[in-house]
C-alpha positions in Angstrom: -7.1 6.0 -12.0 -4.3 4.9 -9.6 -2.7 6.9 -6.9 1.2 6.1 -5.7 2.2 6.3 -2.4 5.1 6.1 -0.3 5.7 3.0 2.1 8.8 3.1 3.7 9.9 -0.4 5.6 9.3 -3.0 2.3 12.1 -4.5 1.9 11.1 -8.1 0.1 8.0 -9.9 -1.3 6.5 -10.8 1.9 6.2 -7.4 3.0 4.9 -6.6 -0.5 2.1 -9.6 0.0 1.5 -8.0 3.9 0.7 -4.4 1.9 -1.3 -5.5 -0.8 -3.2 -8.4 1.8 -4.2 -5.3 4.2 -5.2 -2.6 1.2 -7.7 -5.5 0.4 -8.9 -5.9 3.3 -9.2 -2.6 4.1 -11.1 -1.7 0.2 -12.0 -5.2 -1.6 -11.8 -5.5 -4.9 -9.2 -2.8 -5.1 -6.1 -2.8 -7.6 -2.9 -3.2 -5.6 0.7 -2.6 -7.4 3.7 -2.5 -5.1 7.2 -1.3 -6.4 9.7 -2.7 -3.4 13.0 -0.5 -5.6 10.9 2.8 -5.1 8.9 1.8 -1.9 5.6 2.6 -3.2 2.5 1.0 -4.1 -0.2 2.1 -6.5 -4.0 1.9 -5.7 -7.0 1.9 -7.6 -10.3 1.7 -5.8 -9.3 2.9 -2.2 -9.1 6.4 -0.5 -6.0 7.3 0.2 -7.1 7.3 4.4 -8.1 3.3 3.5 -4.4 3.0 2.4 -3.1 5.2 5.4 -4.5 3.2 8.0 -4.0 -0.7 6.0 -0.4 0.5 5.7 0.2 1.2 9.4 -1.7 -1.4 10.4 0.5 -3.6 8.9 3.4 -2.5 10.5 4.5 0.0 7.8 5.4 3.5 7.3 2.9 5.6 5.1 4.5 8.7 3.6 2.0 9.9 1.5 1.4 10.6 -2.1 4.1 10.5 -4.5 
């Protein structure tokens, strides 16, 4: 099951590719969706503190769960 959170500072696809790149990182083999119109991204297989620190660490504001 997939948890949405909200990234603030997406604002094309190459920030969408810098997200999902870090969640991976962060938790291979994890399902990555972002949504760039609602800033969020949707993730399957990673804790949401794995998100939390592969969204700042990209440069990116984490905001939580949707």
């Amino acid at each position: 099951m997939s948890t949405t959170y909200r990234v603030t500072g997406m604002t094309c696809g190459g920030c969408s590719k810098s997200v999902t790149a870090a969640i991976l990182e962060a938790a291979p083999g994890a399902k990555v969706e972002v949504d760039l119109g609602n800033k969020a991204v949707s993730v399957d297989g990673a804790s949401e503190a794995q998100v939390k620190q592969a969204v700042d660490a990209a440069g990116f504001g984490f905001e939580g769960k949707v």
